[in-house]
N, C-alpha and C positions, 0 to 999 in steps of 0.2 A: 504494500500500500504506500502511496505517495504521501511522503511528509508536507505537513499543509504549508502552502505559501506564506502565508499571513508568518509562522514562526520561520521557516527558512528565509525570508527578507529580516528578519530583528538580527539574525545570526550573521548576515553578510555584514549585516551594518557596525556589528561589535569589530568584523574582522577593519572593515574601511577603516575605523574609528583606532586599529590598535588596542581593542580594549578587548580582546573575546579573553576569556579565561580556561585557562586550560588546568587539569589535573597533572602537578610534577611528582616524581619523587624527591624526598626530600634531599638536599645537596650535602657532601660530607664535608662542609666546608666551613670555616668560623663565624661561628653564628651570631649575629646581629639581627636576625628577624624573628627569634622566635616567641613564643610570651611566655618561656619557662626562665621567667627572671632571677630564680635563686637556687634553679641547676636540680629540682625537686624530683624532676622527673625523671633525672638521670642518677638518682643517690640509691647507692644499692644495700644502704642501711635503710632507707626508707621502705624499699623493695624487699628486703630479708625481715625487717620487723614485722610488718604485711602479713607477710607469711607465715612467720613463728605465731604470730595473734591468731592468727585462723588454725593451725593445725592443733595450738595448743587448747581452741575452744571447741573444737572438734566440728568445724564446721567446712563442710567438706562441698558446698555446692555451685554446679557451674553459672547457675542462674539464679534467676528469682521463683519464674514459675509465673507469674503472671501480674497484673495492675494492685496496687497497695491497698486496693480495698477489695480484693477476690484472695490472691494467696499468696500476695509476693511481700506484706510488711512482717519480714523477719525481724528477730530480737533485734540485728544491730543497727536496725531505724532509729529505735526507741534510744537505745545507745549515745549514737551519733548528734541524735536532734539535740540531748537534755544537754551533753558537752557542748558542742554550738551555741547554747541558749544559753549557758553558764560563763563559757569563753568571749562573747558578746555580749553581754550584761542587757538580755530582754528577756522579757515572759516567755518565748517560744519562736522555734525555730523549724519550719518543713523543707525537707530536700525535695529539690528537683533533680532532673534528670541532666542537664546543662544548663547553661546561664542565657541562652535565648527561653529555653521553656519556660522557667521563673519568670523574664518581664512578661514575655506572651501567657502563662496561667496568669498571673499579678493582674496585668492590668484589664486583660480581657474579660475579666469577671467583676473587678471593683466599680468599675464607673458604669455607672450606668445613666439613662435618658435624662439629658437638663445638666449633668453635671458639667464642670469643663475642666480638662487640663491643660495648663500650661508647661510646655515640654523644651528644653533649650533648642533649636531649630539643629546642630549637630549632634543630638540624641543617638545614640544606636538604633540599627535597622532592628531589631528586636521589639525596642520601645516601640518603635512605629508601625510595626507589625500588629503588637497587641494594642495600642489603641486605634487599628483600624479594626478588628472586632468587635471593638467593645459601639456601645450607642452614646457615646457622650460625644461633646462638643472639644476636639483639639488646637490648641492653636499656641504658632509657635514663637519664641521669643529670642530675641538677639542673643548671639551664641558669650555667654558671660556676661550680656549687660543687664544689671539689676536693677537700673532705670526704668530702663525699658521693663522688667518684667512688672516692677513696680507701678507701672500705670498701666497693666494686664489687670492686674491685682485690683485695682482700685476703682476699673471698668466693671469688674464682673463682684465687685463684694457691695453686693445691692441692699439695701433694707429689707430687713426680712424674708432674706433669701432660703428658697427651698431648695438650692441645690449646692452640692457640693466642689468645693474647689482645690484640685489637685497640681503640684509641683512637682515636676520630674525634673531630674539631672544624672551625670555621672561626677564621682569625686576627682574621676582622672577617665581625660576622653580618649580614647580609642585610637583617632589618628591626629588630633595635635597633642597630645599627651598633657594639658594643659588641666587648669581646676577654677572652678567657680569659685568666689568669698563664702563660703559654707556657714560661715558665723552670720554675716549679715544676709545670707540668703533664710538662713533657720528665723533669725529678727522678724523679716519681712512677713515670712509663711503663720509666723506668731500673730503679729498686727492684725491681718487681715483675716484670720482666722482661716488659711490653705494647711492644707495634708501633706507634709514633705516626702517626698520617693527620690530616695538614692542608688543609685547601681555602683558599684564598689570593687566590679568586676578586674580592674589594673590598678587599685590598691593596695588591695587584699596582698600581704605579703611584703613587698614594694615598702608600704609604709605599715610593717607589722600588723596588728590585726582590721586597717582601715583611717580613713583620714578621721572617719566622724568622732573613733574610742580615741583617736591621735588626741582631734580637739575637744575631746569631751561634749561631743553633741550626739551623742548616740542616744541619748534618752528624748528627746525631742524633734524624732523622727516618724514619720506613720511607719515606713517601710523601709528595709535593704534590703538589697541584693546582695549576695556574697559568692562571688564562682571560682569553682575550684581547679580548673583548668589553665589557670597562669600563674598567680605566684606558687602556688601549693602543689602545682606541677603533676595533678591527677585529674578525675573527672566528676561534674556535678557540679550542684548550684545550689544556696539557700534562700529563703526568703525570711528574713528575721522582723519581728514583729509585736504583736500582743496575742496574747491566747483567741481573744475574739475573732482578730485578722487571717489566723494559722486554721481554726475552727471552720471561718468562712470559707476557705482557702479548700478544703478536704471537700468540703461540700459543693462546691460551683468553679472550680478551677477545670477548666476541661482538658490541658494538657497535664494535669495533674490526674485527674481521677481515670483518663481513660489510655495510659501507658503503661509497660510493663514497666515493673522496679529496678531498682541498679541491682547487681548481684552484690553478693556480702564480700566479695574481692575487693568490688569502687569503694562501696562503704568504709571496708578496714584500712584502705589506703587513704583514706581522707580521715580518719582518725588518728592512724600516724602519720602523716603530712602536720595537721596541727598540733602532735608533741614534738615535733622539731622544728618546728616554729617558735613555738611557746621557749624552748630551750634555747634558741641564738639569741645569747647574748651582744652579739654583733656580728654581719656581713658585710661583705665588699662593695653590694651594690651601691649602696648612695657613695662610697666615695668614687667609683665609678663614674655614677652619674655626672660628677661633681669634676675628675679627671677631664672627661667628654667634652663637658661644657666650657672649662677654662682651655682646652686646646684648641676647641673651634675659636675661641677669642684670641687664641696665639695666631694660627693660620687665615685669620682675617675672615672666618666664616660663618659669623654670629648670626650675620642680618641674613641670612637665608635660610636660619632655624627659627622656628617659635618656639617662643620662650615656655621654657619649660621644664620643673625641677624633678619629674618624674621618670619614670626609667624608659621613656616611651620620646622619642627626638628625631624630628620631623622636618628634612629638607627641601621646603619648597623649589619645583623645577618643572615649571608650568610645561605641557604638551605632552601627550602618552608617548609619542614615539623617544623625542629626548631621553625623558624619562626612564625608559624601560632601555635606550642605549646605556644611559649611563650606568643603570646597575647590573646590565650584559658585565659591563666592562668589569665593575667591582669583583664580580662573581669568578670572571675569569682569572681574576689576582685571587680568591682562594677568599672571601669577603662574600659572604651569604648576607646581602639585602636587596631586602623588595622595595619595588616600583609599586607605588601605587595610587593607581588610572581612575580617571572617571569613568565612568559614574560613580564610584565607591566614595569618591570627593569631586566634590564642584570642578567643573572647567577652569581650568588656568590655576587649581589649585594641588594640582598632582604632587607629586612629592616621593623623596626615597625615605625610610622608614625605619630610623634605626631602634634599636632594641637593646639596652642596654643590661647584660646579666652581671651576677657576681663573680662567673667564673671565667669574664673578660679578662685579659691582662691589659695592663696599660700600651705594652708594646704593640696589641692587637688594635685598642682605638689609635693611640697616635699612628700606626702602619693604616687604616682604613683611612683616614679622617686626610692624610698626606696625599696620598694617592685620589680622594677625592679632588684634592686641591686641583692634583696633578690634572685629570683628567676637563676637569672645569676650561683651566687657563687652556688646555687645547682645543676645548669645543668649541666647532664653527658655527654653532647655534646660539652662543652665548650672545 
């Protein structure tokens, strides 16, 4: 049968565009792109504890067996959730399945008709996924500016309102690696009397257990998000909360209620994930960060990052094809970083993507960071 036209012209159009995506394996190369920030996923004390937890509790299964309300909520749910909710200092904590399921159960279920959320306009496709399920009213505000959301706020907190008003953000975004004022975003959300939802998904880790427990504003949140697939270097997602939220959550979350469970393998891995967490007293990462950052200031390459203290460092280099030449070239020096294209990011706002871990060496960023130079002063696109 012939594949429909309609989808083979979008597919040409990626190719026109430089932008089609393709499935790689992954490169053996030094890594700068990946979100395994504090090397978690590669610790084979974390992988041997894992294991000794499971065989010493006698639990021997390859799966779950089916959705957490048929037969898949084994003991180590209950386990997992109460540390989560104890290590995070809130009434209750439900695992997801990955950190897109969480905003897509979250939000697709909480808002509903009349309410409105306000979502930072560079939100994760996640976020914007699940508030297009949901029936409320979305609308979105200048990426960081609290003026501007502040007169969202102020349009929609009506007299005697019967609907409810929602704040979305993340604590650290995705690809400018950048962070909202969290303190005077919570201020604002207070005044006006809005529900704050944070996604915490490139914190977590990054900045120990989260910027909000960083700034002591974890109590004065509706919702988080917590995922466990970058700092903590394994797989799943939380949504931390109030007992009521978590309650509601079981009952009308549909990417919750209607998947199978993680097996008691994810689980046990994210249990040890965060006691070696809990136990660094100190990593390399931020001084990394911190390495990164004063060297592009050495090599005059400042103004083509966004600033950014996070482990996440962003070199704007407008055009896919550019773009995606110049991190050909990195990759062939043995420098694993992505390119990346619009649509993922607005036109003219492409960018290469670095990714800074703990178990970078310095001689690996200044050898990347040089060679970029290098590569710049010879492009004829410049």
């Amino acid at each position: 049968m012939k594949f429909p036209n309609q989808l083979y012209l979008k597919l040409q159009n990626r190719i026109k565009n430089n932008s089609l995506r393709l499935l790689k394996k992954p490169l053996q190369l030094i890594d700068f792109s990946s979100n395994d920030y504090l090397g978690f996923c590669q610790s084979e004390t974390i992988f041997n504890q894992t294991h000794v937890y499971l065989t010493t509790n006698n639990i021997k299964s390859n799966g779950s067996t089916g959705s957490r309300l048929l037969s898949g909520n084994h003991d180590l749910y209950g386990i997992v959730e109460k540390k989560l909710a104890s290590i995070h200092q809130v009434p209750a904590a439900l695992v997801f399945n990955s950190g897109y399921d969480a905003n897509l159960g979250l939000l697709s279920c909480i808002l509903v008709r009349h309410d409105i959320i306000l979502y930072d306009k560079l939100t994760h496709a996640s976020i914007r996924d699940g508030m297009q399920l949901a029936s409320a009213k979305s609308i979105a505000f200048a990426h960081n500016d609290l003026s501007h959301l502040e007169s969202k706020l102020k349009k929609y907190d009506t007299e005697n309102r019967k609907h409810e008003i929602y704040v979305i953000t993340e604590s650290i975004f995705s690809m400018d690696g950048d962070s909202p004022d969290l303190v005077k975003m919570v201020e604002l959300c207070q005044q006006y009397n809005a529900r704050l939802i944070v996604d915490e998904a490139h914190a977590l880790g990054v900045f120990h257990l989260g910027l909000l427990q960083k700034l002591n504003l974890h109590k004065k949140v509706f919702a988080r998000v917590m995922t466990f697939g970058k700092g903590l270097g394994c797989h799943g997602a939380a949504i931390l909360g109030s007992d009521d939220l978590i309650r509601f959550l079981v009952n009308f979350s549909r990417p919750f209620i209607y998947t199978t469970a993680l097996s008691p393998h994810a689980l046990a891995t994210i249990l040890k994930a965060y006691e070696h967490l809990l136990a660094l007293t100190h990593h390399r990462l931020q001084d990394n960060i911190g390495y990164f950052k004063t060297s592009c200031q050495t090599l005059n390459l400042q103004t083509l990052f966004i600033d950014s203290d996070s482990a996440i460092q962003s070199c704007v280099i407008s055009q896919n094809k550019r773009v995606k030449s110049i991190a050909d070239q990195l990759q062939r020096n043995h420098f694993d970083v992505k390119a990346i294209l619009s649509p993922t990011v607005a036109q003219g706002q492409e960018r290469l993507r670095f990714c800074i871990h703990s178990f970078n060496s310095t001689n690996e960023i200044k050898g990347v960071l040089t060679l970029l130079k290098d590569i710049l002063l010879s492009d004829p696109e410049k």
